[in-house]
N, C-alpha and C positions, 0 to 999 in steps of 0.2 A: 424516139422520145428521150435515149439517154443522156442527150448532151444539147436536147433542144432549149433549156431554160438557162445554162452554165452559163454562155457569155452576156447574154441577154440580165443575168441576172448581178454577173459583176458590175456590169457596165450603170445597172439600176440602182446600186447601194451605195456606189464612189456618186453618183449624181443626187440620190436621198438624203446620201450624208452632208453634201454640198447644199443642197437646198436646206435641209433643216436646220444646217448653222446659222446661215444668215437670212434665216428667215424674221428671224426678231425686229422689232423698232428698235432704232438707239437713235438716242437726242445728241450724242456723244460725236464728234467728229471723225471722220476714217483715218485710223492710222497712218504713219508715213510710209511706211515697209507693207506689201499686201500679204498677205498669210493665207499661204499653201491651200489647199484642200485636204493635201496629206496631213497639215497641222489641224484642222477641223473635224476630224474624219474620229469615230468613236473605232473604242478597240475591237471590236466586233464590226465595226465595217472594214479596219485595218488585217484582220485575220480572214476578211473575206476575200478583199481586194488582193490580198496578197500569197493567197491561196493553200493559206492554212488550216484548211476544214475542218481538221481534229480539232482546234484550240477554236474553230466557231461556232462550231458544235458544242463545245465545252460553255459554251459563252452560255449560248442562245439558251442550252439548258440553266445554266443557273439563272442564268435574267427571266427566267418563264415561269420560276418560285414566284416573282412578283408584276404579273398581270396587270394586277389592281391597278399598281401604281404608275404603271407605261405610259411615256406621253404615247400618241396614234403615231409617231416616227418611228419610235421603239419596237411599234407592236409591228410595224409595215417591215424592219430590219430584221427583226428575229423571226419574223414567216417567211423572210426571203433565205434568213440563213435556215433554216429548216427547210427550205424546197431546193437550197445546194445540197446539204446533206441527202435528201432521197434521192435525187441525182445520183447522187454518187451512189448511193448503197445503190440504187437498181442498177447502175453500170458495173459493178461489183458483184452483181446477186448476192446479195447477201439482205434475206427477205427480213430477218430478224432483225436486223438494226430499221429497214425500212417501215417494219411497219409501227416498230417505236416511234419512228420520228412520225408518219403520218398521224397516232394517237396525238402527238404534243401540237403538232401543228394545230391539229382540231382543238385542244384543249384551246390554246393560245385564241386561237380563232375566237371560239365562242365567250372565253370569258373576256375578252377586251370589247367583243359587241356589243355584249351586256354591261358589263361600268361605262361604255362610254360609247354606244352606238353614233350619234350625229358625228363627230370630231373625228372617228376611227373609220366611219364611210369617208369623209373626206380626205385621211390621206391614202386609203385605196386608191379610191379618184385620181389625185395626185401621183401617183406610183402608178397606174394607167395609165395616166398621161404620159408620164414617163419614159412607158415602156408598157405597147399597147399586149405585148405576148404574157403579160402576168395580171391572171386575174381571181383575185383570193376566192370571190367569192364561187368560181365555177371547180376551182385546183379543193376547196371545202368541201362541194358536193361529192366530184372526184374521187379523195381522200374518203371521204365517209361512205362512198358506196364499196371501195376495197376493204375497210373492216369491215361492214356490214358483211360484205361474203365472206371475208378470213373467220369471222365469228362462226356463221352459219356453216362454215363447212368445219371447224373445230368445235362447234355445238355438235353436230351430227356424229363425228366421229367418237366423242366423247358418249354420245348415245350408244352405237354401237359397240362400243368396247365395253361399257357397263351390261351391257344383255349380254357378249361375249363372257362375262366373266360371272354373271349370272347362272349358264350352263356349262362352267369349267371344269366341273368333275365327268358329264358325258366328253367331253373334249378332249379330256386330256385320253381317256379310254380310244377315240377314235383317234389321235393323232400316231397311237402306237401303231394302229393298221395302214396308215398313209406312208407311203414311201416316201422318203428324206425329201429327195427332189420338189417334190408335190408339195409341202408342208409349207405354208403361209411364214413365212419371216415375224421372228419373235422379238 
């Protein structure tokens, strides 16, 4: 799974970014000179494409202050660049930043559903068509089922270390009689 979305997902944000430029009507005649993709291409698909994941990371977070206002291209680019970034963290193990980013993905996820349900299925759709290997809506379930257990098992743990600490003064009396070795790590 580490590196099952990487190419799969370059390859979807340099064609996102293509498709949403010229996706517009213009009454206006075509230029004489054709203009690049790489000149169409937003900076966040530019630090994707070009595999600068710290600075699209940096993107996606500050672009994700403002939900609201995302066209459904924006909201389809910055959940792509957020499923680079867990890529990465889980090829890194590094759960802490992963499971940041799965919180924001969800975040992102559900507030652009909500301002804008019809217009933001449709460019899933679109981005599925794309690219049949990304799909928000099951990588959302996904995502929310691994915090649902990262909670559940740091709820639980948080329970027992408050009843641990509840009976601290019996404890600390037994932990003198336990030999070093034995003694639960502090």
């Amino acid at each position: 799974m580490k590196h099952k979305f990487i190419y799969p997902i370059v390859a979807f944000t340099l064609a996102m970014s293509a498709v949403g430029c010229g996706s517009g009507k213009s009454q206006e005649p075509a230029p004489e000179e054709p203009v690049s993709v790489a000149d169409q291409e937003s900076p966040l698909a530019d630090a994707l494409g070009g595999g600068n994941l710290s600075r699209a990371s940096q993107m996606a977070d500050s672009m994700s202050l403002f939900v609201d206002d995302f066209t459904p291209d924006q909201t389809v680019q910055v959940l792509m660049a957020f499923l680079q970034v867990h890529n990465d963290a889980v090829a890194n193990k590094q759960s802490r930043r992963d499971l940041e980013t799965l919180r924001k993905y969800i975040d992102v996820y559900d507030i652009a559903l909500s301002v804008n349900p019809k217009d933001t299925r449709k460019a899933f759709d679109k981005a599925r068509r794309l690219n049949p290997a990304v799909d928000f809506d099951s990588l959302a379930r996904v995502f929310r089922d691994r915090l649902t257990q990262y909670d559940a098992i740091h709820d639980s743990s948080m329970t027992s270390v408050s009843t641990e600490e509840a009976s601290a003064p019996d404890s600390a009396a037994q932990a003198e009689e336990i030999p070093l070795e034995l003694r639960p790590a502090q």
